[in-house]
C-alpha positions as a Markdown table, in Angstrom:
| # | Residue | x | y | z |
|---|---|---|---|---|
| 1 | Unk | 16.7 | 8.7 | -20.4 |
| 2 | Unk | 13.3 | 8.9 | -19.0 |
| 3 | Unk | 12.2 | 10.7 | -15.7 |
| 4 | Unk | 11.2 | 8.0 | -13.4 |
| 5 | Unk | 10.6 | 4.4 | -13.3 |
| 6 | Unk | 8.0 | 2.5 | -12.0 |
| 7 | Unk | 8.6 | -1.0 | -10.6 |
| 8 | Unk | 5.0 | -2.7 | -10.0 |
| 9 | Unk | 2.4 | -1.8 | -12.0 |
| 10 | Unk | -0.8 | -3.2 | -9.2 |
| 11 | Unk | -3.7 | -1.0 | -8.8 |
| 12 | Unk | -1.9 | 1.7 | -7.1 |
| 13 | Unk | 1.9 | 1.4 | -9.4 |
| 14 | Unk | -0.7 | 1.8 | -12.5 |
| 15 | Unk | -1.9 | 4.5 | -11.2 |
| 16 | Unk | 1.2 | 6.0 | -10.4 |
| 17 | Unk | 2.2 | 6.1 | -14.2 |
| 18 | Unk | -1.3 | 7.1 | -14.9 |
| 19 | Unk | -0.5 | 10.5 | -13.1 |
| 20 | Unk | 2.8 | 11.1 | -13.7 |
| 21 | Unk | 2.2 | 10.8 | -17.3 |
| 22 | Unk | -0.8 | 13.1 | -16.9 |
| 23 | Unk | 2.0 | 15.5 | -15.7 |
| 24 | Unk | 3.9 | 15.5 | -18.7 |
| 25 | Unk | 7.0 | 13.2 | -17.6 |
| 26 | Unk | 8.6 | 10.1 | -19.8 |
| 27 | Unk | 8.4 | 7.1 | -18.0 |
| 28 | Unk | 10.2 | 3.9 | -17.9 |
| 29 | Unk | 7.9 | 0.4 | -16.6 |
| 30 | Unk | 8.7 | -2.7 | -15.5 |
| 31 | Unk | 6.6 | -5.7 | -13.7 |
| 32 | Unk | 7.3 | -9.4 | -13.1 |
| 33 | Unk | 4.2 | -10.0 | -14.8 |
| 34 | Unk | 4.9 | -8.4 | -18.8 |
| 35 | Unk | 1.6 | -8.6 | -19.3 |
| 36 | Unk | 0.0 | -5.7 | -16.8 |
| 37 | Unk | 2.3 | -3.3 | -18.8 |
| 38 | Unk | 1.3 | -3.7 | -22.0 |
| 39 | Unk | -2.1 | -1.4 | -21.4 |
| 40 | Unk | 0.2 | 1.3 | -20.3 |
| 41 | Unk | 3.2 | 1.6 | -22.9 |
| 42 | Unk | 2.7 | 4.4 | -25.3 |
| 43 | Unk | 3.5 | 7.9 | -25.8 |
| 44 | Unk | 5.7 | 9.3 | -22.6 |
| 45 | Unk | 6.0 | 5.5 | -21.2 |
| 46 | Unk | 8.2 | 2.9 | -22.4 |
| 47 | Unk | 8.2 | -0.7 | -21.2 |
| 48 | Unk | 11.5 | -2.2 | -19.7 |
| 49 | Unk | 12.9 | -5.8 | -20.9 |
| 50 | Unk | 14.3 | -6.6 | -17.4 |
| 51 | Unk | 14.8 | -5.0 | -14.4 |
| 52 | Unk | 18.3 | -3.7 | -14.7 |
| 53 | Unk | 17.3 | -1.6 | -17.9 |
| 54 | Unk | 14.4 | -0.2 | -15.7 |
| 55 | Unk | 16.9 | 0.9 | -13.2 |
| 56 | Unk | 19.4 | 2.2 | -15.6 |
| 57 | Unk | 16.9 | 4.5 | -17.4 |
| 58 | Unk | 15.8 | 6.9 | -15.0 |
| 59 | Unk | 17.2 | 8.7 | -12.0 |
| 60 | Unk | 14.7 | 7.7 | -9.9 |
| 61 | Unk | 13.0 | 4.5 | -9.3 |
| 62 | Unk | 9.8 | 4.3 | -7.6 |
| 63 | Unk | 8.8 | 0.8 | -6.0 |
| 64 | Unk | 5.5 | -0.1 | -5.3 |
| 65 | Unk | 5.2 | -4.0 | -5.2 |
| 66 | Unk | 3.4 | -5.9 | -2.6 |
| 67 | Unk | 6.0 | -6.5 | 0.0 |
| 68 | Unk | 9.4 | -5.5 | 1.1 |
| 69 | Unk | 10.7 | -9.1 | 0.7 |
| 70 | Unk | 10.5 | -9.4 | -3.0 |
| 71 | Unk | 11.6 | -5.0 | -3.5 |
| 72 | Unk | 14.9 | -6.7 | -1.5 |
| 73 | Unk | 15.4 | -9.6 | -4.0 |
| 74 | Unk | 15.2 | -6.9 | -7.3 |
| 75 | Unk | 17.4 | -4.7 | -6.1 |
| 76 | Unk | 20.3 | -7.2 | -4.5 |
| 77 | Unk | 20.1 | -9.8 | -7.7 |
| 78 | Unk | 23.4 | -9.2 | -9.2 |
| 79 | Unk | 22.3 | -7.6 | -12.4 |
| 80 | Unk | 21.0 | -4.2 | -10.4 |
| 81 | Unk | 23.1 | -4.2 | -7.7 |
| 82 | Unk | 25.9 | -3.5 | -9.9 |
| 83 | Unk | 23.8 | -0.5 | -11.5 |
| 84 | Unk | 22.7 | 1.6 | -8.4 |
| 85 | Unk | 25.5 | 4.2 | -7.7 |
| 86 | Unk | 24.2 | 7.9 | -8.4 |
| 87 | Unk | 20.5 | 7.0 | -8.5 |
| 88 | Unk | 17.5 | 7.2 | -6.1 |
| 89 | Unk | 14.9 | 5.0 | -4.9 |
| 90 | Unk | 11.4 | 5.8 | -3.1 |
| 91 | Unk | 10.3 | 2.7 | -1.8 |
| 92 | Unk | 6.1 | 3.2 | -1.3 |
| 93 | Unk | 5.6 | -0.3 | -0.7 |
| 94 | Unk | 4.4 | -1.2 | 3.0 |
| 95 | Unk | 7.2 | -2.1 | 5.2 |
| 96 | Unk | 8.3 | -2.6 | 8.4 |
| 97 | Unk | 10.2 | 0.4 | 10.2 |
| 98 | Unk | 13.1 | -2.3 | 10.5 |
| 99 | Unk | 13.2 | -2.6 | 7.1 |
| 100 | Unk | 13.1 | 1.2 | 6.2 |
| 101 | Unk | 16.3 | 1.6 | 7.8 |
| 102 | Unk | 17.8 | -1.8 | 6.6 |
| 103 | Unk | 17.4 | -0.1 | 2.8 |
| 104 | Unk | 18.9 | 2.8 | 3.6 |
| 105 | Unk | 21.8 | 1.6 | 5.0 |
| 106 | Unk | 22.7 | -1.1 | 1.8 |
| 107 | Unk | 21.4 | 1.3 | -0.8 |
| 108 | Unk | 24.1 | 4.0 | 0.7 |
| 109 | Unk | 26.2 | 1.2 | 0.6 |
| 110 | Unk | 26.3 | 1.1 | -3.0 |
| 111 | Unk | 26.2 | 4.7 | -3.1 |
| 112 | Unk | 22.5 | 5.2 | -3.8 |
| 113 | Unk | 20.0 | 7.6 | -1.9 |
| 114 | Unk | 16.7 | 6.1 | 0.0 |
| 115 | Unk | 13.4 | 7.1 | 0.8 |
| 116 | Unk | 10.6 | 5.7 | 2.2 |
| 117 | Unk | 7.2 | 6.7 | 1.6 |
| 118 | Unk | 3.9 | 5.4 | 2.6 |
| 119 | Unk | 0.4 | 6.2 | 0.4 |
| 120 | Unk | -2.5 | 6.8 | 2.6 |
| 121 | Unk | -5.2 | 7.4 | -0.1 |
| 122 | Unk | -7.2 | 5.2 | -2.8 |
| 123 | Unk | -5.9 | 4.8 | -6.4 |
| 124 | Unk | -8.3 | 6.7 | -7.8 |
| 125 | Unk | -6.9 | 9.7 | -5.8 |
| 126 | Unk | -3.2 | 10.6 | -6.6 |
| 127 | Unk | -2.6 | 13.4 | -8.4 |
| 128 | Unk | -6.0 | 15.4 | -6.8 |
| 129 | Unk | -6.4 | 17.4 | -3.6 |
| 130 | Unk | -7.1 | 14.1 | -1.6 |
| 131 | Unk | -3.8 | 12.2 | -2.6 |
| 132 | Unk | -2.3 | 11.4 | 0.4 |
| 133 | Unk | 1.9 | 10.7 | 1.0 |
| 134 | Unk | 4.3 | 10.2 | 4.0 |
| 135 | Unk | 8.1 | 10.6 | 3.0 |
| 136 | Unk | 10.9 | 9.9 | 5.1 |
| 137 | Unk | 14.8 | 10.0 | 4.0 |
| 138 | Unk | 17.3 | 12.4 | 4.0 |
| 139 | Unk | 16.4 | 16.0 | 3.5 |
| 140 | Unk | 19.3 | 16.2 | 0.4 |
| 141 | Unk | 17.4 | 13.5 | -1.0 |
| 142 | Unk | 13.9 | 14.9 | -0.8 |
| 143 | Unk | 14.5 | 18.0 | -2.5 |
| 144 | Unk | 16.0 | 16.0 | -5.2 |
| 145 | Unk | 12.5 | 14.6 | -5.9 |
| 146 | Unk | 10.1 | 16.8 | -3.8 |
| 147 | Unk | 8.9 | 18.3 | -7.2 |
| 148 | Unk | 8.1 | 15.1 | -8.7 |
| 149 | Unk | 6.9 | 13.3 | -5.4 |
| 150 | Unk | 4.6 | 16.7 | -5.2 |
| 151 | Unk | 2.3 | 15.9 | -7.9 |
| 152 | Unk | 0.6 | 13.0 | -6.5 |
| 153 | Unk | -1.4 | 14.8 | -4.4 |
| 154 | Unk | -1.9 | 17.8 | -2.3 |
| 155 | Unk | -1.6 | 16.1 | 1.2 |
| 156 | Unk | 2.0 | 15.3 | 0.8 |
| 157 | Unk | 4.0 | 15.1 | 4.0 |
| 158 | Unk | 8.1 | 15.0 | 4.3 |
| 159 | Unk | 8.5 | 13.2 | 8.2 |
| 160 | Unk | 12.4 | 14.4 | 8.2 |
| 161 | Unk | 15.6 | 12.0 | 8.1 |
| 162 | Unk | 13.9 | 9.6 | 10.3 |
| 163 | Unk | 13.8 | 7.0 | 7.4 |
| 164 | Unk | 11.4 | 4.9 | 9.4 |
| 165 | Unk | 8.7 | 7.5 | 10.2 |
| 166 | Unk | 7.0 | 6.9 | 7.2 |
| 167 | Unk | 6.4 | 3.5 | 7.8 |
| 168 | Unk | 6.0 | 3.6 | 11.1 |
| 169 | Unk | 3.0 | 6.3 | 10.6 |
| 170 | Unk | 1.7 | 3.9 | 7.8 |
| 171 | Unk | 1.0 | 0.5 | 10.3 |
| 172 | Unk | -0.6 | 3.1 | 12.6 |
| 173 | Unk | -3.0 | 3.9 | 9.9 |
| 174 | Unk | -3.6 | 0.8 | 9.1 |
| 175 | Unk | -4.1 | -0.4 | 12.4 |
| 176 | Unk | -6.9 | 2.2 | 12.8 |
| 177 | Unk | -8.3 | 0.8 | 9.8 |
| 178 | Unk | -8.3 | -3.0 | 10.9 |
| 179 | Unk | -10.3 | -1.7 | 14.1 |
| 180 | Unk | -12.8 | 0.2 | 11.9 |
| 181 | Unk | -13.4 | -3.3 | 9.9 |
| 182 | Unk | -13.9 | -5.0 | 12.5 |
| 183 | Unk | -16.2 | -2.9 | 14.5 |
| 184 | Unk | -18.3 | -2.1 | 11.3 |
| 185 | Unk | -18.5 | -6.0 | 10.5 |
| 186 | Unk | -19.7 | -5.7 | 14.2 |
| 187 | Unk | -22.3 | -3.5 | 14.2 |
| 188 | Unk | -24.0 | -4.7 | 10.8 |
| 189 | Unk | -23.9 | -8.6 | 13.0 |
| 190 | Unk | -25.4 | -6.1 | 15.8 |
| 191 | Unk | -28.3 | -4.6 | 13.3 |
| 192 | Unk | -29.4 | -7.9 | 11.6 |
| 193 | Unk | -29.5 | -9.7 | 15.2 |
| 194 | Unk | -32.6 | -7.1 | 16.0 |
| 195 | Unk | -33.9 | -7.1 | 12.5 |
| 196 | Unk | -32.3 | -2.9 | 12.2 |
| 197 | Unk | -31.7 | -2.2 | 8.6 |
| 198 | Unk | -28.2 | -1.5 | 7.3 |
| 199 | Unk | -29.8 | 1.8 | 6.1 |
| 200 | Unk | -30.3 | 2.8 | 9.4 |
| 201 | Unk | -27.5 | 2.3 | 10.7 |
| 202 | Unk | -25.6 | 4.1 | 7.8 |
| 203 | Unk | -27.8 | 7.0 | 8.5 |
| 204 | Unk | -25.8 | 7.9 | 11.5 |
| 205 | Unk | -22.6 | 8.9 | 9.2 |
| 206 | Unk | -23.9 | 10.6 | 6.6 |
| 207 | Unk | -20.6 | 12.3 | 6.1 |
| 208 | Unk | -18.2 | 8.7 | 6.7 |
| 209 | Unk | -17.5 | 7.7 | 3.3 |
| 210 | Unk | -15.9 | 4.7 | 5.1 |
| 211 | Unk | -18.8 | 3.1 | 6.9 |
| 212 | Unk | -21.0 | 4.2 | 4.1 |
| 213 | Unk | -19.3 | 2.3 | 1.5 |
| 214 | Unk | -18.4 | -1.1 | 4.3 |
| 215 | Unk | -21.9 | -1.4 | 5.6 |
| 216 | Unk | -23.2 | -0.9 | 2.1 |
| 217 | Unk | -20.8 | -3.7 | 0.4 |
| 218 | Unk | -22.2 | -6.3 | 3.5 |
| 219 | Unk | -25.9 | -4.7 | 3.2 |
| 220 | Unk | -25.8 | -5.7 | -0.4 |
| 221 | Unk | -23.3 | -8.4 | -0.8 |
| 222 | Unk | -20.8 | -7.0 | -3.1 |
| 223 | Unk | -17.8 | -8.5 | -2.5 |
| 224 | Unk | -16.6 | -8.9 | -6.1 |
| 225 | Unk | -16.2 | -5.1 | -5.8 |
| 226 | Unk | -13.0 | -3.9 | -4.3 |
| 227 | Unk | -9.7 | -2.1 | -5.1 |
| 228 | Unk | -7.4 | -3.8 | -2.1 |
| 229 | Unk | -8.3 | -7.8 | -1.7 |
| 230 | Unk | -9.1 | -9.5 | 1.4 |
| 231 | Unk | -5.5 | -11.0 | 1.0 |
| 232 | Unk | -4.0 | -7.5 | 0.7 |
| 233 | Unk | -5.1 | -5.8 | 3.9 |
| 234 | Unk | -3.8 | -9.5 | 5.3 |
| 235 | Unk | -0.8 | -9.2 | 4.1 |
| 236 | Unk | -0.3 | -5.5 | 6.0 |
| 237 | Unk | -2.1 | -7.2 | 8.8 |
| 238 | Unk | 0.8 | -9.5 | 8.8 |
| 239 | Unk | 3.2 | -6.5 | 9.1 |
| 240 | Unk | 1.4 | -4.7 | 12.4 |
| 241 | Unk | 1.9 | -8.5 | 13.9 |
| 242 | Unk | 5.6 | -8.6 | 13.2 |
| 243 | Unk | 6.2 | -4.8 | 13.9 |
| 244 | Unk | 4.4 | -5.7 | 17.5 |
| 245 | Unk | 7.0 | -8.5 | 18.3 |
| 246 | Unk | 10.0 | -7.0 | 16.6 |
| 247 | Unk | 9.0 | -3.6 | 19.4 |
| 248 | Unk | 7.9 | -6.2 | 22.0 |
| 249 | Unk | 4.8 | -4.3 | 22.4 |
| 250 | Unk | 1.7 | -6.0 | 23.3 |
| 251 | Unk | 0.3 | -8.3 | 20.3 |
| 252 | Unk | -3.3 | -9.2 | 21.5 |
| 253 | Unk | -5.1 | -6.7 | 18.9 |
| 254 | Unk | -3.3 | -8.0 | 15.4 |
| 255 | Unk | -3.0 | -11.6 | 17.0 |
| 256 | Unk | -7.2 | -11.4 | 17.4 |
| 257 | Unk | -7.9 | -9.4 | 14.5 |
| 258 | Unk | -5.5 | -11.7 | 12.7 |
| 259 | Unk | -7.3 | -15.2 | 13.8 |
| 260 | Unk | -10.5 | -13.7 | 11.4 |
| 261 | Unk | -8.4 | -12.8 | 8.6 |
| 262 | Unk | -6.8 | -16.5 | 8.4 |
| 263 | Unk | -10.3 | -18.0 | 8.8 |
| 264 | Unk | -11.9 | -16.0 | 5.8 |
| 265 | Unk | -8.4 | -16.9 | 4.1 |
| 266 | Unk | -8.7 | -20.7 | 4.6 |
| 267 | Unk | -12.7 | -20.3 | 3.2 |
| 268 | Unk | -11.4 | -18.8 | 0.1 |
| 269 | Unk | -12.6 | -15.1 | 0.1 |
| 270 | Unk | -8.8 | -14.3 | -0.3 |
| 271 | Unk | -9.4 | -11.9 | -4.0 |
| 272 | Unk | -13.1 | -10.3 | -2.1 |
| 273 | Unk | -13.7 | -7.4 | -0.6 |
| 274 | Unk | -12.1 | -7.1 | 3.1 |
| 275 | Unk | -16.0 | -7.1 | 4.1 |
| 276 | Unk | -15.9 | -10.7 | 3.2 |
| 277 | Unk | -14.8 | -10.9 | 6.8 |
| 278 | Unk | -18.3 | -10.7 | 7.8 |
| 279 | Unk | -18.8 | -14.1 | 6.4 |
| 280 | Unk | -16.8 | -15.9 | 8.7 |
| 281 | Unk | -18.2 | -13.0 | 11.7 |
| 282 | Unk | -21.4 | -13.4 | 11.6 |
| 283 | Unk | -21.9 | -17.3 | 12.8 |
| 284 | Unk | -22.7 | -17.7 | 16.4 |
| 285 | Unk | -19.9 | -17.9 | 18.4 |
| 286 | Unk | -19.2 | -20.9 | 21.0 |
| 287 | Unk | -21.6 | -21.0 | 23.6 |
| 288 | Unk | -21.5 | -19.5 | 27.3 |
């Protein structure tokens, strides 16, 4: 029996196995697509045939797929639901608070355990002194893993039993981020309209990793170079917008952010860089 398995192996679940593999456990690893796992089988990670044997050979499952939707179809086809009693899943996939609790009430109904947990950090950071987790569940449950959940990173935060703090905390994040796109898209339309280099605009953060590395992709066109696509941060995008109606909170700021998002969609620059959004920004708007 291995010590955890990882379901999705995208940027972030391969580097998940990267550094838990780095910290000396066996690991078991299954995607939908067979051949993102073959670069990662070998030596303390072992490739699973189907689903239900990824399940079976590890008390823990970690899920980290692109959206709650298709973590719901793995888990309820009948092959795994019949093989979840005694085991315990950490969902880290982006999900709606609704959701959160909707898994933690069928997994205990099959006498699993739940958490959810939200990433707030890059790839290329788990495991350091910048890797960044929420975790929400019940406290039994996060001991059970708090050792293994505590290697990701060194900013790792349990929430409480509140299973849907984590992902509540997670769309607030991102919904900071969505404003910083939009107003750095903004100012770099701002700069070019008065002939103000990028540069110079860059220089007034010279500690904002953020605006340094956005201005800098529009200043020099790089949208080929990204670690979350265009279609991605949509995708989460497409959570805060649900999340707003399911709370009947006001939905103007995800609704108008959103209306970009489609636009740059629809013109293709789904697998860029989210800056891509600047190409479908930077056109003159209607006229007064």
């Amino acid at each position: 029996m291995s010590d955890v398995t990882i379901i999705g192996l995208g940027l972030m679940g391969s580097a998940l196995v990267k550094t838990f593999q780095q910290s000396g456990y066996n690991l078991t690893i299954w995607n939908r697509s067979a051949s993102k796992m073959k670069p990662l089988v070998g030596g303390r990670v072992v490739g699973a045939h189907d689903v239900d044997q990824a399940v079976l050979a590890s008390p823990v499952t970690i899920i980290c797929i692109d959206h709650h939707d298709a973590t719901r179809a793995i888990l309820r086809s009948n092959q795994v639901a019949q093989r979840l009693s005694g085991r315990i899943f950490v969902q880290l996939s982006t999900c709606l608070p609704k959701e959160a609790r909707e898994s933690e009430s069928w997994l205990s109904s099959h006498q699993a355990e739940y958490l959810d947990g939200a990433i707030l950090c890059g790839p290329n950071d788990l495991g350091t002194e910048n890797g960044q987790l929420l975790i929400s569940g019940k406290a039994e449950t996060y001991k059970k893993v708090e050792k293994l959940i505590g290697g990701l990173g060194e900013k790792i935060e349990y929430l409480g039993e509140n299973v849907a703090a984590a992902s509540t905390l997670d769309l607030a994040w991102l919904s900071t981020r969505f404003g910083r796109f939009m107003g750095i898209i903004h100012a770099a339309n701002l700069c070019q309209s008065e002939a103000v280099g990028l540069d110079k605009f860059t220089s007034l953060f010279p500690d904002d990793e953020q605006i340094q590395h956005h201005a800098g992709t529009i200043r020099d066109g790089t949208f080929d170079q990204n670690t979350a696509t265009l279609k991605v941060w949509q995708a989460s995008l497409e959570l805060l917008r649900q999340q707003a109606r399911d709370a009947r909170i006001n939905t103007e700021f995800p609704d108008h952010v959103g209306s970009f998002f489609d636009r740059a969609i629809e013109a293709g620059y789904e697998e860029e860089h989210v800056m891509a959004l600047y190409k479908v920004m930077r056109d003159t708007g209607p006229p007064l």
